[in-house]
C-alpha positions in Angstrom: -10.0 -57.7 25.7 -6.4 -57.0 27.2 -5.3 -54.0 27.2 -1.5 -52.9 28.8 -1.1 -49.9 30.3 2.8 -49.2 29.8 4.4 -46.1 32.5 6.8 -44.7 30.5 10.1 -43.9 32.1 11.1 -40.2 33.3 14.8 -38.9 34.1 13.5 -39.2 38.1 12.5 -42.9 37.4 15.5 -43.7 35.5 17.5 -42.2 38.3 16.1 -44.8 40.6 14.4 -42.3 42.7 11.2 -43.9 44.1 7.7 -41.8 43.7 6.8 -40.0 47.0 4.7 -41.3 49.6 1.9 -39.7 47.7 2.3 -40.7 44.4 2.4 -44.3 46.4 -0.5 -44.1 48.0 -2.5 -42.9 45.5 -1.1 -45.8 43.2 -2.1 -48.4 45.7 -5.5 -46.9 45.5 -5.9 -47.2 41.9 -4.8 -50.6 41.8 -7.2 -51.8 44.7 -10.1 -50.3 42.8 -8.6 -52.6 39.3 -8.5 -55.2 41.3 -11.6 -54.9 43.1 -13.5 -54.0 39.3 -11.8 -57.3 38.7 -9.9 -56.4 36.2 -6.4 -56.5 37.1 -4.0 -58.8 35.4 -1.1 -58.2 36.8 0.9 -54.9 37.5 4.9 -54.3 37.3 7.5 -52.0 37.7 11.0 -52.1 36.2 14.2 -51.2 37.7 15.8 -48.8 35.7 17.6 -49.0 32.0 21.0 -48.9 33.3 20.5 -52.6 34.6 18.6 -53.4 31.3 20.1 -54.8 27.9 18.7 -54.2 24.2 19.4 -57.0 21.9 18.8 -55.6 18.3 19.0 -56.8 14.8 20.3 -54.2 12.2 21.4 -57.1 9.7 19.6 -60.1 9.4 22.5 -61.8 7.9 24.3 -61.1 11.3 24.6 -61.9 14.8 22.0 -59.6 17.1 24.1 -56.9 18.6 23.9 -56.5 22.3 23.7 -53.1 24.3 23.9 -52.4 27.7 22.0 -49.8 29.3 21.6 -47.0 30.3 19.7 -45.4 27.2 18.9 -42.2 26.4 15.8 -40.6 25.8 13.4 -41.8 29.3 10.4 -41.2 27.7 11.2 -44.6 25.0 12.1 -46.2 28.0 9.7 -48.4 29.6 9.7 -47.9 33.2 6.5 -50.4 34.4 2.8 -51.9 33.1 -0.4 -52.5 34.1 -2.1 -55.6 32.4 -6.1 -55.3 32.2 -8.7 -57.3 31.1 -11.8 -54.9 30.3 -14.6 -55.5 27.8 -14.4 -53.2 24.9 -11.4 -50.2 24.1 -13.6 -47.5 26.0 -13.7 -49.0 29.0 -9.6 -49.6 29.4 -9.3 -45.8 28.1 -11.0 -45.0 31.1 -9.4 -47.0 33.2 -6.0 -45.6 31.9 -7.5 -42.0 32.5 -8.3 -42.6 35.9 -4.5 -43.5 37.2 -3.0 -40.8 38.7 0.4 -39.3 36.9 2.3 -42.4 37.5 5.9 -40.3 37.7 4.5 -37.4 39.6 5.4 -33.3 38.8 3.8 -33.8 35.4 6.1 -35.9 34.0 4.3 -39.2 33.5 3.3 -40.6 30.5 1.3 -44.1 29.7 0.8 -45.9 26.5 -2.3 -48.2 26.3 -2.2 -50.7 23.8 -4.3 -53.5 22.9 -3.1 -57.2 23.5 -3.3 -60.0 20.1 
């Protein structure tokens, strides 16, 4: 079963400030123990919205309408994902609560969603 992990953006992330060395390290830890579980898809970051486009579709009798970032609101913002492959929906919930707070000073937040 895949499962992604998406790292929701914070105003810090979107800001292009990179995590602490902590935060860093203790990333690097939790994806050497995916990978060594055997787990690990693949694992991204995202630079941030404001060199990101939105292509959206309010009329379908219309062209799409193109915006440019930045866009408001980090926490709708996607700001990186961890792909997993795990075998049942327990087993990537734990996995998502074992990664530590993936913007650091309480503001991370991760979505975990099952793959088709």
């Amino acid at each position: 079963m895949l499962f992604m992990l998406i790292v929701k953006s914070s105003k810090n992330s979107e800001a292009g400030n990179r995590p602490s060395l902590e935060l860093m390290e203790a990333m690097d830890k939790y994806n050497k123990e995916l990978i060594e579980a055997g787990v690990r898809v693949m694992a991204k970051g995202l630079k941030p919205s404001s060199s990101g486009i939105r292509i959206s579709y309010p009329n379908s009798a219309e062209n799409p309408v193109v915006t440019e970032g930045p866009f408001t609101e980090p926490e709708n913002v996607v700001a990186g994902f961890i792909l997993i492959d795990v075998n049942s929906r327990e087993e990537a919930i734990d996995w998502a609560m074992r990664m530590p707070d993936p913007q650091g000073g309480g503001e991370g937040q991760i979505e975990l969603r099952e793959v088709f």
